[in-house]
N, CA, C and O of each residue as an XYZ file, in Angstrom:
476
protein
N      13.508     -0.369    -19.842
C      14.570      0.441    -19.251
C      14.068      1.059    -17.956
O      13.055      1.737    -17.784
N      15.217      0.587    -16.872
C      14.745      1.525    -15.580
C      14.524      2.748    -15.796
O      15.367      3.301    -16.502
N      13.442      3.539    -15.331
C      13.775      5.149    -15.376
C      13.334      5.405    -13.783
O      13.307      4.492    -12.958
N      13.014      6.707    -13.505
C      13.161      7.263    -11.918
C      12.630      8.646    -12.244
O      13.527      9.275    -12.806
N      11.506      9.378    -12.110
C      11.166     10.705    -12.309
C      10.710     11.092    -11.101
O       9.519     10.875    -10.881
N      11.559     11.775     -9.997
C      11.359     13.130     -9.378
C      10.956     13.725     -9.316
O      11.288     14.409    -10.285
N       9.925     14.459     -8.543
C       9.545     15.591     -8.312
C       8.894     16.249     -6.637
O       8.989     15.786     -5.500
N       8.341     17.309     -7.095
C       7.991     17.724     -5.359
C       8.955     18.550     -4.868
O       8.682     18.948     -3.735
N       9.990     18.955     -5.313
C      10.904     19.536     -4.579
C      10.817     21.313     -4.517
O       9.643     21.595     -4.758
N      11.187     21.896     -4.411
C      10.763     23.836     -4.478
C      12.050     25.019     -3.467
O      13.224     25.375     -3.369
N      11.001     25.133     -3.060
C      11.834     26.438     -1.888
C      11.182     26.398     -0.849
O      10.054     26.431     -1.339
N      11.069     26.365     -0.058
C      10.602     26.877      1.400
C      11.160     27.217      2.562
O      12.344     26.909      2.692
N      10.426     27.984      3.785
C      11.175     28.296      4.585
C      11.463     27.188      5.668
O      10.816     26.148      5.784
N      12.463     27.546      6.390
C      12.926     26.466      7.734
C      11.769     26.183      8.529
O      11.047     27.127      8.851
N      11.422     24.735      8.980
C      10.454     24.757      9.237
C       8.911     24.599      8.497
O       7.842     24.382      9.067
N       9.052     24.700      7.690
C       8.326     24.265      6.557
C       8.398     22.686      6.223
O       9.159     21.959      6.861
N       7.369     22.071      4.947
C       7.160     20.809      5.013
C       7.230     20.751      3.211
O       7.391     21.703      2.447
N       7.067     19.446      2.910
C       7.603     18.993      1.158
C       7.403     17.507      1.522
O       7.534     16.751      2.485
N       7.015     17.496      0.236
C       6.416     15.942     -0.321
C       6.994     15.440     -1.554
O       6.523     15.667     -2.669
N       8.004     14.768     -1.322
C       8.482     14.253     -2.939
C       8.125     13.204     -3.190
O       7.886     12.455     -2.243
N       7.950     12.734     -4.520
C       7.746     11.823     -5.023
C       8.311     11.345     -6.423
O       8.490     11.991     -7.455
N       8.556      9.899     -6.111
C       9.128      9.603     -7.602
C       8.941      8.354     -7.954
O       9.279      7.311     -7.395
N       8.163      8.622     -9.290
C       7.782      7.690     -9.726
C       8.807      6.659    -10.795
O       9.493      7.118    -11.708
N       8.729      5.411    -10.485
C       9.684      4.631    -11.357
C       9.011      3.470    -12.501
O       7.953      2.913    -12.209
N       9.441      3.281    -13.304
C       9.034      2.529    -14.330
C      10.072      1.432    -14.746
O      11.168      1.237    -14.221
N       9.543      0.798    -15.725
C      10.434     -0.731    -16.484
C      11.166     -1.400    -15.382
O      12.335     -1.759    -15.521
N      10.609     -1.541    -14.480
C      11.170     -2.565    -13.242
C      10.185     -3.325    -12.042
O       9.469     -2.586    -11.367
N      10.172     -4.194    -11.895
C       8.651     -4.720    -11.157
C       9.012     -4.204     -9.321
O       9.585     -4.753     -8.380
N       8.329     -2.912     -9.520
C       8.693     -2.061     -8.060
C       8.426     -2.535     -7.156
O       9.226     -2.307     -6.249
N       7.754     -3.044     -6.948
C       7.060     -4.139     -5.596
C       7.855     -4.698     -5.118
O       7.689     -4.942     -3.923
N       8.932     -5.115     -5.686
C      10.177     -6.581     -4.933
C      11.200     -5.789     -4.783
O      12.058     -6.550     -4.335
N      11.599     -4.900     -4.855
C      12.842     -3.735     -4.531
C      12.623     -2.846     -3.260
O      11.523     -2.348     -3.023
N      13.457     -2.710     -2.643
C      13.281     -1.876     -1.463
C      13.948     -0.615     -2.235
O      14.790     -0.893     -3.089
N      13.690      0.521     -2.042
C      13.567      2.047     -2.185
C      14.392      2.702     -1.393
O      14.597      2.366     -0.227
N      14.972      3.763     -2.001
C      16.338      4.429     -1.402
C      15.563      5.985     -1.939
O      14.786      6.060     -2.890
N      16.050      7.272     -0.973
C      15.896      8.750     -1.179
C      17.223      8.963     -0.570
O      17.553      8.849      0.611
N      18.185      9.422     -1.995
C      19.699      9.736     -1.592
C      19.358     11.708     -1.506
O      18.290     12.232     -1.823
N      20.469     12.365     -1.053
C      20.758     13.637     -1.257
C      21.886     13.978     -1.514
O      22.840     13.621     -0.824
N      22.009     14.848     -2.709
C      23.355     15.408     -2.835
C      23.217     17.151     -2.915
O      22.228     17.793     -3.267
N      24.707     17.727     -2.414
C      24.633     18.718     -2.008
C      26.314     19.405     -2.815
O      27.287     18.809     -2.351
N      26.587     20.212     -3.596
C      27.686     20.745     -3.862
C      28.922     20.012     -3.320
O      29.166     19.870     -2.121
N      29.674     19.563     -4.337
C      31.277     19.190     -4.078
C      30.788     17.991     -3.290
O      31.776     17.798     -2.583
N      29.869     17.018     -2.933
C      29.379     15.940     -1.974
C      29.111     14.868     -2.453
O      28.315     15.028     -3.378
N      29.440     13.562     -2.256
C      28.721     12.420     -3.095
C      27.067     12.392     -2.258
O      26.608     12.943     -1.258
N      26.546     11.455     -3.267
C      25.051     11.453     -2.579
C      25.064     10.926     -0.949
O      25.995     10.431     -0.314
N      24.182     11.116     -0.684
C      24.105     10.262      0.941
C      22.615      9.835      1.259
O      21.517     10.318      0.981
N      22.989      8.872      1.867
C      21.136      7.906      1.858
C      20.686      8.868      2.888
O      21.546      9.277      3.668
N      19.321      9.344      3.026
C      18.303      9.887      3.741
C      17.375      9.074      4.319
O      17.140      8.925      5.518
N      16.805      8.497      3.259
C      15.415      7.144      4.043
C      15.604      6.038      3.270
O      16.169      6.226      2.193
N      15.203      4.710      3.611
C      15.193      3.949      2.899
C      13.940      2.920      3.155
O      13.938      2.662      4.359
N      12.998      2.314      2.564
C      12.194      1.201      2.803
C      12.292      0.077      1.886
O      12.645      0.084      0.707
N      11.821     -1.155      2.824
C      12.215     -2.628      1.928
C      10.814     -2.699      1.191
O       9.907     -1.867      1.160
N      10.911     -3.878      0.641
C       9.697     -3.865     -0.265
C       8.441     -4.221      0.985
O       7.356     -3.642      1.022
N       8.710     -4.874      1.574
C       7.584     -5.046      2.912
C       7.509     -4.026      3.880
O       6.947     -4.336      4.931
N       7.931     -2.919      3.773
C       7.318     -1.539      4.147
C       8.282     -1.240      5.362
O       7.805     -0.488      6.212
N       9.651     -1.742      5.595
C       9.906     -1.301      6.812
C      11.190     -0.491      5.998
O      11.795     -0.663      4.940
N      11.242      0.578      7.231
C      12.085      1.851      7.090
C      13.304      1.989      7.918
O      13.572      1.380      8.954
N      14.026      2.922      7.273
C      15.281      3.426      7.939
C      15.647      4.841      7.666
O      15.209      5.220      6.579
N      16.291      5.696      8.300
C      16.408      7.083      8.176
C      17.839      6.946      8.515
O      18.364      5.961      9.036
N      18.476      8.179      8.118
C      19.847      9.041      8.432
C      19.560      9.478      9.906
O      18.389      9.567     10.275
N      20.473      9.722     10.662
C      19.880     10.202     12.036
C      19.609     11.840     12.067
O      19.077     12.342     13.057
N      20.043     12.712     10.824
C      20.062     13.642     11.041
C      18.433     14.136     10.393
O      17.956     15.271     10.407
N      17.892     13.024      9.914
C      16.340     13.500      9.532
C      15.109     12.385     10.354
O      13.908     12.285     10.105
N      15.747     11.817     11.145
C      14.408     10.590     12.001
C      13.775     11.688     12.849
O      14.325     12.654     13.378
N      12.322     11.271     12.858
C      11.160     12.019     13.369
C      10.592     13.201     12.528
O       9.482     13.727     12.611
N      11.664     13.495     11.672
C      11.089     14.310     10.816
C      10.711     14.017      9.268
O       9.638     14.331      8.754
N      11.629     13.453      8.711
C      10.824     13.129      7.121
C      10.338     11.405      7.684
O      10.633     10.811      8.721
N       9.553     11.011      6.585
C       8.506      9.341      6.915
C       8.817      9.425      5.037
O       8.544     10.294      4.209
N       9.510      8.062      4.925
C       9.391      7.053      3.514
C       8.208      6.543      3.214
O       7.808      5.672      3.987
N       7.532      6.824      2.324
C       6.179      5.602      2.084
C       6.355      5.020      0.816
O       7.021      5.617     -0.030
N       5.803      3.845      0.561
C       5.822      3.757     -1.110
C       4.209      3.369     -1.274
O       3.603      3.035     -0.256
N       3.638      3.406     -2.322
C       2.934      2.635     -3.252
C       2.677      1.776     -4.197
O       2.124      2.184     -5.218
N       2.934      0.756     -4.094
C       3.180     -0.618     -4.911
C       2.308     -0.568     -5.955
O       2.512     -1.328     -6.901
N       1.138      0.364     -5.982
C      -0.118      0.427     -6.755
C       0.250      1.267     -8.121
O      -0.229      1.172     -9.251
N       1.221      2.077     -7.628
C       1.585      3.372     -8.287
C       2.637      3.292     -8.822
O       2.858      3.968     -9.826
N       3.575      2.445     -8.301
C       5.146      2.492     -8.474
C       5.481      3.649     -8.212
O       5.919      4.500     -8.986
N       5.237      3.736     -6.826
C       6.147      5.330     -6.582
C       6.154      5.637     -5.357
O       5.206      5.539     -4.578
N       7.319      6.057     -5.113
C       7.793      6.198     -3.590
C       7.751      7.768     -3.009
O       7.844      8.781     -3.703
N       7.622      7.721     -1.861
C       7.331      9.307     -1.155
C       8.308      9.332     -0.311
O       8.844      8.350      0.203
N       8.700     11.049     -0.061
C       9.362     11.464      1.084
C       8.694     12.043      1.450
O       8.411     12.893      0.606
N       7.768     12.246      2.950
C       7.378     13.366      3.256
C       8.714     14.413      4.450
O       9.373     13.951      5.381
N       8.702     15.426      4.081
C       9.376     16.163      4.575
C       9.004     17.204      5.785
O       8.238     18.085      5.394
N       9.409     17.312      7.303
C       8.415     18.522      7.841
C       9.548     19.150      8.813
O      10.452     18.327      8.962
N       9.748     20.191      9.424
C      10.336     20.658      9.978
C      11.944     20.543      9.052
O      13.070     20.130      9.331
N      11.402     21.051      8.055
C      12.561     21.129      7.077
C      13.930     22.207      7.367
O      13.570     23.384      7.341
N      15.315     22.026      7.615
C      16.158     22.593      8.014
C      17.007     23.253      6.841
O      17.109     22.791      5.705
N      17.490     24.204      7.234
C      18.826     24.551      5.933
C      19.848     23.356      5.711
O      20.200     23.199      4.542
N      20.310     22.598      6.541
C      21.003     21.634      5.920
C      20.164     20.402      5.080
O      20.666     19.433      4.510
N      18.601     20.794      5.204
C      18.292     19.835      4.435
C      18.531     19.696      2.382
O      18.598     18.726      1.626
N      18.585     21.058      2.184
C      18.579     21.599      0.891
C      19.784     20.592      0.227
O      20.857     20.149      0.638
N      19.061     20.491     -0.929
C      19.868     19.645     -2.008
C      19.132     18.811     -3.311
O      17.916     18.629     -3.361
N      19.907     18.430     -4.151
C      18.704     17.494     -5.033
C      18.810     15.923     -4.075
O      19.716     15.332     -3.486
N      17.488     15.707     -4.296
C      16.901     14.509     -4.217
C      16.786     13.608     -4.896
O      16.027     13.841     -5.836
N      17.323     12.325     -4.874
C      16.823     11.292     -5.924
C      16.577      9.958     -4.884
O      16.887      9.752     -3.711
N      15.735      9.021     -6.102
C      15.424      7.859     -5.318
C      16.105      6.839     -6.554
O      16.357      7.074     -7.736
N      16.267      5.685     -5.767
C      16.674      4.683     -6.507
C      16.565      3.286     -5.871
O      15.892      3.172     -4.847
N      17.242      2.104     -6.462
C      16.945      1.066     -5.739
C      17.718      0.967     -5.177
O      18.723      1.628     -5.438
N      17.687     -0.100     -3.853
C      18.543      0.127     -2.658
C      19.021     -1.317     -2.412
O      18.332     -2.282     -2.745
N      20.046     -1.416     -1.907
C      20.082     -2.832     -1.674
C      19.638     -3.068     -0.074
O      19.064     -2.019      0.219
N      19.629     -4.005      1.184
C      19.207     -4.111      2.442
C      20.283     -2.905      3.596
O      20.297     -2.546      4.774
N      20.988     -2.681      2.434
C      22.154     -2.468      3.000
C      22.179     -0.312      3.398
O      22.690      0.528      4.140
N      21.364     -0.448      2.421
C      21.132      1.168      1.636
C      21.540      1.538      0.917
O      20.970      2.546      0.500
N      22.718      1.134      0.212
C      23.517      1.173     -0.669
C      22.832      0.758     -2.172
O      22.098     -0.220     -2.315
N      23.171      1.583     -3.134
C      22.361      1.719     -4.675
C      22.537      0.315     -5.153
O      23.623     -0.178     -5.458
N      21.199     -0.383     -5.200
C      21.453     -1.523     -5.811
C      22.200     -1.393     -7.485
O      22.944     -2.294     -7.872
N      21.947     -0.389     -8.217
C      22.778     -0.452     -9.425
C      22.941      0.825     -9.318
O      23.042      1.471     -8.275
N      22.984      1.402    -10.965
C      23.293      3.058    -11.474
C      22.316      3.574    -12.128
O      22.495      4.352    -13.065
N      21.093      3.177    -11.685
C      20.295      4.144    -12.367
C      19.027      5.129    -11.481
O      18.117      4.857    -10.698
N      19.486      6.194    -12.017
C      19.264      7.634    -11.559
C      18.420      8.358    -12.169
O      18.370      8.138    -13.380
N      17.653      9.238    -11.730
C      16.378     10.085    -12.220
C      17.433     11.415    -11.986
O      18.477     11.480    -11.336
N      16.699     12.468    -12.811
C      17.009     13.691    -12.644
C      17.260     14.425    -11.707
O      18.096     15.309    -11.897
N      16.567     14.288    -10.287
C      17.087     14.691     -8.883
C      15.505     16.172     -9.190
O      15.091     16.779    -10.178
N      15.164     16.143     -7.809
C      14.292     17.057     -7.376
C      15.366     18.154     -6.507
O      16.381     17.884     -5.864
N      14.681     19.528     -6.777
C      15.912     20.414     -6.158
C      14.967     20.679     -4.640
O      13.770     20.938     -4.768
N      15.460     20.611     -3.503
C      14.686     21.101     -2.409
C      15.766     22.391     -1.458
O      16.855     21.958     -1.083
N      15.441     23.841     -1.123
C      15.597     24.491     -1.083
C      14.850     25.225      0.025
O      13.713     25.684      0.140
N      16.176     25.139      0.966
C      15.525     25.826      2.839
C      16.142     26.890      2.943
O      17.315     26.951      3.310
N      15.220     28.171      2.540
C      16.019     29.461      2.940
C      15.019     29.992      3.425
O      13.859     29.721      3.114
N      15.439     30.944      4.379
C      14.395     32.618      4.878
C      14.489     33.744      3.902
O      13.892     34.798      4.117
């Protein structure tokens, strides 16, 4: 069974930095490209970063230059690093599989990491 476990997420101030990570299991992670959606109150999710299984990336325009996708094929587990973190960044986080497109290759979902930009 796919699963997806989250974490890394907290409080910090604007401007501040966060490292999520989520690790996935029962699926051979290596051949899937990787999706970090965000959802935010009353909002469907929305893609943030995405990388293919051969390491190339894509961002939302409202976070390029500032968060970087990595994965680990070693680990099965994918990273957001986060820096110059904004109040509109706040929301849960989840990762999942992605199709080329960015779009959720299926429906399966981890618990969501909460990330939280206040003064």
């Amino acid at each position: 069974q796919v699963q997806f476990v989250e974490s890394g997420g907290g409080l910090v101030q604007p401007g501040e930095s966060l490292r999520l990570s989520c690790a996935a299991s029962g699926m051979m992670f290596r051949i899937y490209a990787m999706g970090w959606y965000r959802q935010t109150p009353g909002n469907q999710r929305e893609l943030v970063a995405q990388i293919t299984s051969s390491g190339t990336t894509n961002y939302a325009e409202s976070v390029k230059g500032r968060f970087t996708i990595a994965r680990d094929n070693a680990k099965n587990t994918v990273y957001l690093q986060m820096n110059s973190l904004k109040p509109e960044d706040a929301g849960v986080y989840y990762c999942t599989k992605v199709r080329l497109d960015g779009a959720p290759l299926d429906d399966y979902w981890g618990q969501g990491t909460q990330v939280t930009v206040s003064s």
